[in-house]
C-alpha positions as CSV (number, residue, x, y, z in Angstrom):
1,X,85.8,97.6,91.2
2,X,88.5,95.5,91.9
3,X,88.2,93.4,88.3
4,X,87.8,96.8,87.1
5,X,91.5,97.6,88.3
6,X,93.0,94.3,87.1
7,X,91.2,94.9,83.6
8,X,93.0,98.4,83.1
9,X,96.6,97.4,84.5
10,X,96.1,94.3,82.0
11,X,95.7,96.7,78.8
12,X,98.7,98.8,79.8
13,X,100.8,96.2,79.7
14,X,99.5,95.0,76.9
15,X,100.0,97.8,75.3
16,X,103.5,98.8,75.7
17,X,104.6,94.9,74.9
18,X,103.0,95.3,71.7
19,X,104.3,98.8,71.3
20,X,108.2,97.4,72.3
21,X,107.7,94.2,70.0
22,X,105.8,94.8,66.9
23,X,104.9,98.6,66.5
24,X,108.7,100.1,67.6
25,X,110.6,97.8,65.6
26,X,108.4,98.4,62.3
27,X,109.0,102.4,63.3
28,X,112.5,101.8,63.5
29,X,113.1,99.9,60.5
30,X,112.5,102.7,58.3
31,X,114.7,105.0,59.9
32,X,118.1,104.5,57.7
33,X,121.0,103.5,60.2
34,X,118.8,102.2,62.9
35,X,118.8,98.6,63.2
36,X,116.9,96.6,66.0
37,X,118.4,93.5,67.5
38,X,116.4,90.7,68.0
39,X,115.9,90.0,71.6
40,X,113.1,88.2,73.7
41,X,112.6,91.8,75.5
42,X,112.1,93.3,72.3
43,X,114.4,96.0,73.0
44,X,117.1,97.6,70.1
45,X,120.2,98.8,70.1
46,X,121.3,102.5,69.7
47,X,121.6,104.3,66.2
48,X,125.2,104.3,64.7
49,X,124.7,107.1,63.2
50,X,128.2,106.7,60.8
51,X,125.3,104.8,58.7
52,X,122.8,107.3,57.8
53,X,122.9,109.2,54.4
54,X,123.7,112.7,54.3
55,X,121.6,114.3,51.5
56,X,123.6,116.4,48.5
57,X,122.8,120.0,48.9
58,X,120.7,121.6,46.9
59,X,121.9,122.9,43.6
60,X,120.0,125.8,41.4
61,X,117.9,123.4,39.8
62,X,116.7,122.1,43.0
63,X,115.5,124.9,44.6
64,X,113.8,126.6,41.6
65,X,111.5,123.3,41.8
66,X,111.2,123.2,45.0
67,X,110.2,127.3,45.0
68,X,107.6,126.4,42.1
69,X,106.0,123.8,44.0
70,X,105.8,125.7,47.5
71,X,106.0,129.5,46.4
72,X,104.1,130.5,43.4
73,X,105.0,133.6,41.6
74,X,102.7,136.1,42.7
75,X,105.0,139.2,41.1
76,X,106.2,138.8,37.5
77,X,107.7,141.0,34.9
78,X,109.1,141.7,31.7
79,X,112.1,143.9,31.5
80,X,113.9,145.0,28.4
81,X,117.8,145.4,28.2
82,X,119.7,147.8,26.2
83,X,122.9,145.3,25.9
84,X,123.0,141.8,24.6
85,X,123.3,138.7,27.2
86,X,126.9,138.2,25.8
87,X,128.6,141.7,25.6
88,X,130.9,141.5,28.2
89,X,130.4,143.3,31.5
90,X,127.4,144.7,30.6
91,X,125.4,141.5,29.6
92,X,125.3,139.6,33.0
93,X,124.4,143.0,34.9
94,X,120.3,143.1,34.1
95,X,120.3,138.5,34.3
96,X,121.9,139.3,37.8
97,X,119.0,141.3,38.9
98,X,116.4,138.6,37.8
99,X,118.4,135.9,39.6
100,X,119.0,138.0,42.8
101,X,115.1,139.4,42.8
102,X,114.1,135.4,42.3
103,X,116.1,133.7,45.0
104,X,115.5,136.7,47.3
105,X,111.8,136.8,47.0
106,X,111.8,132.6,47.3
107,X,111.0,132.8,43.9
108,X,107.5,134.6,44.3
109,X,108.9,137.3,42.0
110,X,110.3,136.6,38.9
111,X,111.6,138.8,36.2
112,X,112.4,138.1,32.8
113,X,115.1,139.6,31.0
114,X,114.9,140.4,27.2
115,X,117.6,141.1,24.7
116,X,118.1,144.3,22.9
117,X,115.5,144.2,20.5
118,X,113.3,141.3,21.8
119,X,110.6,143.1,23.3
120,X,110.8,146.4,22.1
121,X,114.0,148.5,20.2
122,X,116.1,149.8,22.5
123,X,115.9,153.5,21.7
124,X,112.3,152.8,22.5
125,X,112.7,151.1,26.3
126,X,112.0,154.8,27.6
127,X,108.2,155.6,26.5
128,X,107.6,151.6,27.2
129,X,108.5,152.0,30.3
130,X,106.3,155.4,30.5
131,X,103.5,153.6,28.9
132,X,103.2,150.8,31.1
133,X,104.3,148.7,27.5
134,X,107.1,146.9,29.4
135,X,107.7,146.8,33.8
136,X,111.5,147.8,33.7
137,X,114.0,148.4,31.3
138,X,118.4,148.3,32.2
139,X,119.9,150.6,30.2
140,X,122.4,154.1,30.8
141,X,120.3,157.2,31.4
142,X,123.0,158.9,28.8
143,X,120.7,156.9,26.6
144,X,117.6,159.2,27.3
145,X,119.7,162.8,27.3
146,X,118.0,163.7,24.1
147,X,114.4,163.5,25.7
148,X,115.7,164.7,29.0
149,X,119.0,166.6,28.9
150,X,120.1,166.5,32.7
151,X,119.6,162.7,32.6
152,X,123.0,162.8,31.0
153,X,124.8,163.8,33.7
154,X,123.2,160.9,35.7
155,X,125.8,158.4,33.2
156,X,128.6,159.9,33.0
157,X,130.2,163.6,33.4
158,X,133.3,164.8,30.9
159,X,136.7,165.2,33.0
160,X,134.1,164.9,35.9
161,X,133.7,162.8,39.2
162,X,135.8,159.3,39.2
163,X,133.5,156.5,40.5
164,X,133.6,156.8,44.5
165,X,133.4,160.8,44.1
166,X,130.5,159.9,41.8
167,X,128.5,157.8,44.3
168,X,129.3,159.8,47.2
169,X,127.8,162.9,45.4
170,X,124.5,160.8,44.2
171,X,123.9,159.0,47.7
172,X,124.5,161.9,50.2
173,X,125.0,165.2,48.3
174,X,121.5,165.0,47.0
175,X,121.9,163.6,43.4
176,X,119.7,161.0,44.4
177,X,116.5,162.8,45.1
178,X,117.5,165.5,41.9
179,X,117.6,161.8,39.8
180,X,113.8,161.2,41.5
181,X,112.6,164.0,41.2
182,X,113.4,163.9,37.7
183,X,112.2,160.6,36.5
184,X,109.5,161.4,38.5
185,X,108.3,163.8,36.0
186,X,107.7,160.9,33.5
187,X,106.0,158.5,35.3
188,X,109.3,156.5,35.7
189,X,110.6,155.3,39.0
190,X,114.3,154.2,38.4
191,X,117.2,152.8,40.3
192,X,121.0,153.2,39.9
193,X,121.9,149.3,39.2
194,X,125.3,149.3,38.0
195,X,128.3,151.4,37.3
196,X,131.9,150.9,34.9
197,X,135.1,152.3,35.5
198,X,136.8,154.6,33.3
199,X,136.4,153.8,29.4
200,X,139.0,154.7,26.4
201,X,138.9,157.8,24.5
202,X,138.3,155.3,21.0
203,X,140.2,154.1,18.4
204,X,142.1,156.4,15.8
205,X,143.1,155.7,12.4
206,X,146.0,158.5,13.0
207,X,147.8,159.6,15.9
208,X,146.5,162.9,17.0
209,X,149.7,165.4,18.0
210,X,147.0,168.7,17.8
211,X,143.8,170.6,18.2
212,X,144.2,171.2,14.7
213,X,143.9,167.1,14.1
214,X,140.2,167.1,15.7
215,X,139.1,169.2,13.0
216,X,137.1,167.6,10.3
217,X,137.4,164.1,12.0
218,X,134.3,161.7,11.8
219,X,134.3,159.5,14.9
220,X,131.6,157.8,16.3
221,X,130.4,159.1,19.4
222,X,127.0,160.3,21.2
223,X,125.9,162.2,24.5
224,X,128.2,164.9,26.0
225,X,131.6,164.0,25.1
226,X,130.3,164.1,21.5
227,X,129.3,167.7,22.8
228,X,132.8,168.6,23.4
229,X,134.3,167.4,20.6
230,X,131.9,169.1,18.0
231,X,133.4,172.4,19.9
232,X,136.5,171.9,18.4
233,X,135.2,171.0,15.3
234,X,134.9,167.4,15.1
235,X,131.8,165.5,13.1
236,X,130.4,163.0,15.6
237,X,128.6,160.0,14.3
238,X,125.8,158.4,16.3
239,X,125.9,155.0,15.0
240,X,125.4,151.4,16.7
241,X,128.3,148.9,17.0
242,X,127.4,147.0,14.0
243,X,127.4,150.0,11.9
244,X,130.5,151.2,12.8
245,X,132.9,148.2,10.9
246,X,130.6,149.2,8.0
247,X,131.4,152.7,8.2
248,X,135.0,151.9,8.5
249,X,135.5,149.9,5.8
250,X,133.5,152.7,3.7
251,X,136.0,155.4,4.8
252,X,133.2,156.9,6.0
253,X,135.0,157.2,10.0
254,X,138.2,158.5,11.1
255,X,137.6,157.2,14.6
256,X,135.4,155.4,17.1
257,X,134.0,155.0,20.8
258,X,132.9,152.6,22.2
259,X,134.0,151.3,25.6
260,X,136.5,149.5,28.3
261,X,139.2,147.3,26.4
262,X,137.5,144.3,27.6
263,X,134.3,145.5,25.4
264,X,136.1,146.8,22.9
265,X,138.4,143.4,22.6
266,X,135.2,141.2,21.9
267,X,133.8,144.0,19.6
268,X,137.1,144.1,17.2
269,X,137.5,147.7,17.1
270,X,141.2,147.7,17.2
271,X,140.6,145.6,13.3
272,X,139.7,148.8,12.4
273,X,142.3,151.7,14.1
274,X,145.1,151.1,15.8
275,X,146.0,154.1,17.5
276,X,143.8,153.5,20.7
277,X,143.8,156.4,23.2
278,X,143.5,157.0,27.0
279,X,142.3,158.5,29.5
280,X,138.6,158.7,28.7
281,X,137.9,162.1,29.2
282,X,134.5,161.9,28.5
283,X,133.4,159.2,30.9
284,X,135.9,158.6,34.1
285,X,132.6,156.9,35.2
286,X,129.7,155.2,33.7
287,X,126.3,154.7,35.7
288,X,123.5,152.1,34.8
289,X,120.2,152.3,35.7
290,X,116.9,149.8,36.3
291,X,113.7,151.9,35.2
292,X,110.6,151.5,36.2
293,X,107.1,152.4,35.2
294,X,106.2,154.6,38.3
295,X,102.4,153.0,38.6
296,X,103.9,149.7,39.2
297,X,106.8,150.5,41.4
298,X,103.9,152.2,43.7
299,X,101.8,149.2,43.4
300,X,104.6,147.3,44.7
301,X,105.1,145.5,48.6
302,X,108.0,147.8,50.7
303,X,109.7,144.4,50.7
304,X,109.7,143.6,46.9
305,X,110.9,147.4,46.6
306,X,113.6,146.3,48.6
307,X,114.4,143.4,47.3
308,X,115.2,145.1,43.4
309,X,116.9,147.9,45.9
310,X,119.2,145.3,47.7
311,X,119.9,143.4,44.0
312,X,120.6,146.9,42.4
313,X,123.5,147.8,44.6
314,X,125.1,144.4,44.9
315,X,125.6,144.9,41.1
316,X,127.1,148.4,41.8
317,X,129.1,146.4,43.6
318,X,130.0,143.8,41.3
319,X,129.9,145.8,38.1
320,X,132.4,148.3,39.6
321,X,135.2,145.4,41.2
322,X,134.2,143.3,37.9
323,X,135.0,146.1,35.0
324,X,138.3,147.1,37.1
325,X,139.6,144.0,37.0
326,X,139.2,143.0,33.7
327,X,140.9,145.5,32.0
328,X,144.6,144.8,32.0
329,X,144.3,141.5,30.4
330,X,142.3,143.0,28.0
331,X,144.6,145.5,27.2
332,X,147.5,143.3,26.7
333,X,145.8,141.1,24.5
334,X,145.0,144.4,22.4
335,X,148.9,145.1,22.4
336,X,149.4,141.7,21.5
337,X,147.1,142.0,18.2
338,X,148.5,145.1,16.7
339,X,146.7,148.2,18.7
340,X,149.2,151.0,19.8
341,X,148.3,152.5,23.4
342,X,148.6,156.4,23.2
343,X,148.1,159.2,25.4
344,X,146.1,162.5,24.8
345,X,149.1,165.9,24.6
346,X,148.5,168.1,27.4
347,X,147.2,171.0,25.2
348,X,144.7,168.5,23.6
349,X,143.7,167.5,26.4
350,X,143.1,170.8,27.9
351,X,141.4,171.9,24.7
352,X,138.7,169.0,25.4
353,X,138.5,169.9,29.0
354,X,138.0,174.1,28.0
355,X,135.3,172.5,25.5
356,X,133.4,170.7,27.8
357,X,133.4,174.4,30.2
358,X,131.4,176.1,27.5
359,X,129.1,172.7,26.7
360,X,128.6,172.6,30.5
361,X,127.2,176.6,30.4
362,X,125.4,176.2,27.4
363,X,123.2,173.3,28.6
364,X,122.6,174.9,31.8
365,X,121.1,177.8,30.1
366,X,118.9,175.6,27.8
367,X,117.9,173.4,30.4
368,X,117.2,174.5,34.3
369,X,116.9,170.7,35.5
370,X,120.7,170.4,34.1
371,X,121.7,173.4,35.7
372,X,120.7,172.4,38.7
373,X,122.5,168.8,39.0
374,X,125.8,170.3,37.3
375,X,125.4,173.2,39.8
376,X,125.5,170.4,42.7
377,X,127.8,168.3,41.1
378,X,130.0,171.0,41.0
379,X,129.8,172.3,44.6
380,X,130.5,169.0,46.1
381,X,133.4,168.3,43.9
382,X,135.0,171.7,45.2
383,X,134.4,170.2,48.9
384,X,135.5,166.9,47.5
385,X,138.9,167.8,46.2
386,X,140.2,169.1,49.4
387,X,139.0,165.8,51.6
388,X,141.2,164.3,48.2
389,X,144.4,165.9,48.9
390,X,144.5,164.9,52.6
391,X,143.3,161.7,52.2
392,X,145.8,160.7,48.9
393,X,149.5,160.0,49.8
């Protein structure tokens, strides 16, 4: 017993002299900024901790390498956008959801954005997102009006709600749930993903002074605000931007819409009119939309629905602060280059705003899904204009 005691106090120390002199000191050395001193007790002196090398954060690259290698994809789409990657404003608002959905999910759902065209033509995206074709599409629901005619009223409303009146009315005065209900009908499950402020009326090769001016003129110009102006005896043109400098130079337009000055600016419209005209009656507020085929929105995790529900109304967000701000430089620089800013007369004006009464009744009778979201659009905007006038210095 007694050798036995002496042979186990001899391994302990043993043992922690070889772990001091050998094993710690190997240890230590590959810590960077620790640095042992040689002593016959084998013992080291404290880190100085000055010496060790912070790491550079991680940058974009980094963590989409590091996401592939720990988080494979386990949801990924193909989503078709209605606007080119480079027209301003509207370009970055689709390649913002795929960034915001990726880094969000920890990269486990990616979604890949197409160019107009790419994956399918864009008066197509509708029925390929119906079909199952494509997984999503960005676009305006103005854009789907003629297969659904209350879906225009979901984009933008003639002389009607400006942008926080507009929201307001969608989230709590039960647009929402009439937009659903809707898209529900077509096997679509769609998300309101973006928004513009107020556009232009268009460009003008003449100044119009009268009513009697709209008469006869060919502008280029779809949804309801082309509508209105067929009332009063305009010819609209439904053309895409590329055909409308062609049309121009053809004499075969008078006028055109298109957008925001900032858009406009890049297009080159003002090389073609100069009279440019505000405000833009016809859309005070522009909504966009990320549509999805309704099978695979179902099929999807509550917390991937809320991811492209998070990402969709940070670029609300964005897309509303971002289209605001831009315009003023853009304008000036339109001023700069020849274009002449003008203002509608008050009887035009009111003309276009009598018009867009009669479109408004007519639609409703043709359609009972429209005349039930301009019926509620109108109610709340009653209630709305009073909390206006005491809230408005």
């Amino acid at each position: 017993m007694r050798n036995l005691i002496i042979g186990a106090i001899f391994g302990i120390v043993c043992g922690a002299v070889v772990g001091a002199t050998l094993i710690g000191p190997q240890l230590v050395e590959q810590i960077p900024g620790f640095q042992a001193e040689s002593s016959t007790a084998g013992s080291y002196s404290n880190p100085d901790l000055s010496k060790i090398e912070a790491k550079p954060a991680l940058t974009a690259t980094d963590f989409e390498s590091a996401s592939a290698e720990t988080s494979p994809v386990e949801t990924e789409w193909r989503l078709a956008s209605a606007y080119g990657m480079t027209v301003p404003e509207l370009g970055n608002l689709a390649k913002r959801i795929e960034e915001i959905v990726w880094r969000a999910s920890d990269g486990q759902f990616k979604i890949r954005v197409h160019n107009p065209g790419s994956l399918v033509a864009p008066e197509q995206m509708f029925d390929a997102v119906r079909s199952g074709t494509i997984d999503a599409a960005f676009a305006s629901p103005a854009d789907w009006a003629d297969k659904v005619p209350a879906l225009g009223l979901f984009s933008s409303v003639p002389f009607g709600p400006s942008p926080r009146e507009y929201l307001s009315w969608f989230y709590f005065s039960g647009g929402e749930k009439a937009y659903q209900d809707i898209y529900r009908k077509q096997g679509i499950h769609s998300i309101i993903c973006g928004m513009s402020a107020p556009e232009a009326s268009g460009w003008f090769k003449h100044k119009i002074n009268t009513v009697q001016d709209i008469q006869g003129l060919r502008m280029r110009i779809s949804g309801l605000g082309a509508k209105v102006l067929e009332k009063l005896g305009a010819e609209p043109q439904n053309m895409s931007d590329g055909d409308v400098f062609v049309a121009f130079e053809a004499g075969l337009l008078d006028a055109a819409e298109f957008s925001q000055p900032s858009i406009d600016l890049q297009l080159g419209l003002h090389k073609m009119a100069q009279h440019y005209y505000f405000p833009g009656w016809h859309q005070p507020a522009t909504l966009f939309e990320l549509m999805v085929n309704l099978g695979t929105w179902e099929a999807l995790a509550p917390a991937r629905k809320m991811q492209l529900e998070t990402a969709c109304g940070d670029n609300v967000r964005f897309s509303l602060a971002q289209s605001e701000a831009n315009q003023f430089a853009a304008l000036k620089n339109l001023v700069d280059q020849g274009a002449t800013i003008q203002s509608w007369p008050p009887d035009v004006l009111e003309a276009l705003e009598q018009a867009w009464a009669d479109v408004a009744l007519e639609e409703a009778k043709k359609n009972r899904d429209f005349q039930q979201v301009w019926n509620s659009i109108e109610k709340f905007r009653l209630e709305f204009d009073i909390w206006r006038e005491l809230s408005q210095p």
